[in-house]
C-alpha positions in Angstrom: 59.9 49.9 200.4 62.0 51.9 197.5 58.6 53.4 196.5 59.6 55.7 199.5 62.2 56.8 197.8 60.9 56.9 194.4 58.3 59.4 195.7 60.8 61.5 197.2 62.6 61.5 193.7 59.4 62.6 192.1 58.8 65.6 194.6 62.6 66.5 194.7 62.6 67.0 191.0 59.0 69.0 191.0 60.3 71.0 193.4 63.3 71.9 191.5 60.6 72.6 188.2 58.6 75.0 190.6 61.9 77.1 191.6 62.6 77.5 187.3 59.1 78.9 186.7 57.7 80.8 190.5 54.5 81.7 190.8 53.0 78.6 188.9 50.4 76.2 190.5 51.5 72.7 190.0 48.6 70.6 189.3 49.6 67.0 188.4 52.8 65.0 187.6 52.7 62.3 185.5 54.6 59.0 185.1 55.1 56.3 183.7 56.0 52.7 185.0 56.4 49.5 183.5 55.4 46.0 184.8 59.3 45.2 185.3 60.4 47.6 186.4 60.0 46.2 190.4 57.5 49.3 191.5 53.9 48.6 193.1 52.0 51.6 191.9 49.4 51.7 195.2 52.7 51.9 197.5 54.0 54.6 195.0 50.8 56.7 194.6 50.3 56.0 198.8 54.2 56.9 199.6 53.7 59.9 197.3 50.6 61.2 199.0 52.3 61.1 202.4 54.7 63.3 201.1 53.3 65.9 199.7 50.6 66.1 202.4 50.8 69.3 204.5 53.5 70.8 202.5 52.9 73.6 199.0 52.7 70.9 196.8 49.8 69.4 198.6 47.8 69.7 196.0 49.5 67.9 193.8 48.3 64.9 192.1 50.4 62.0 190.7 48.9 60.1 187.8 51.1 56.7 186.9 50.4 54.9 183.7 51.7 51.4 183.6 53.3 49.8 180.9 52.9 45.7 180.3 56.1 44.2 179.5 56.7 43.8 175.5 59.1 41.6 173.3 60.3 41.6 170.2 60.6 38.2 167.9 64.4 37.9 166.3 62.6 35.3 163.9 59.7 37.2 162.2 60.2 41.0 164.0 56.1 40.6 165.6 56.1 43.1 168.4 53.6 41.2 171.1 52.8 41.6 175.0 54.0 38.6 177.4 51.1 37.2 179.0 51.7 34.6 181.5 55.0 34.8 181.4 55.6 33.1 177.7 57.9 35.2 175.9 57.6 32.8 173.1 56.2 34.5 169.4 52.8 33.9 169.2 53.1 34.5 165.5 55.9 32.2 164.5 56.5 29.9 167.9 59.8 31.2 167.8 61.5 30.8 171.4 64.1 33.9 170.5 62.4 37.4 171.7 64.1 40.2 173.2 62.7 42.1 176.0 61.6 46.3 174.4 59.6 47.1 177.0 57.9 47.1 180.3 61.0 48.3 182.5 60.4 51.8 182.2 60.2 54.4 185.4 59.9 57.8 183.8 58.6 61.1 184.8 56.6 62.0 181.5 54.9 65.3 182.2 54.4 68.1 184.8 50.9 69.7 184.4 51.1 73.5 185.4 48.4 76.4 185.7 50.3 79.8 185.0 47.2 82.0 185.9 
């Protein structure tokens, strides 16, 4: 289960935001993962839950966004979403796509309250 560590990633690195800025609430952390990129969101949200519980960032909430997987035609440059696994160009037919999207794991915002 790498979600585990994922979620200690996360808290690691909004623990090191809430040393940079002291006396701010942290609120929410955002982030954003793509279909690809080999993370079940439950286990994540779950894993990151158990983390935080008890400690100062309690009540901090994680929000994930996920991101479907998108290619890229080589033939006629449509940008379209795999669905079913075809990767072929639903425009053209064309069989020769490249993979722009889907594999992302980012952390995309920290939402503070500095009152």
């Amino acid at each position: 289960m790498h979600e585990l560590s994922i979620a200690n990633s996360i808290q690691e690195a909004v623990r090191a935001e809430a040393v940079r800025r002291p006396g701010v609430r942290l609120l929410k952390v955002g982030l954003r993962v793509g279909e690809l990129a080999g993370v079940e969101p439950e286990a994540l949200s779950f894993c990151f839950d158990a983390l935080v519980s008890g400690t100062e960032l309690a009540p901090l909430a994680l929000e994930i966004e996920t991101r479907p997987r998108r290619q890229l035609c080589r033939e006629c440059g449509r940008t379209f979403r795999v669905v079913d696994y075809s990767i072929v160009c639903p425009d053209c037919g064309a069989a020769e796509t490249r993979c722009i999207g889907g594999d992302e794991l980012e952390m995309v915002y920290l939402e503070l309250d500095e009152t």
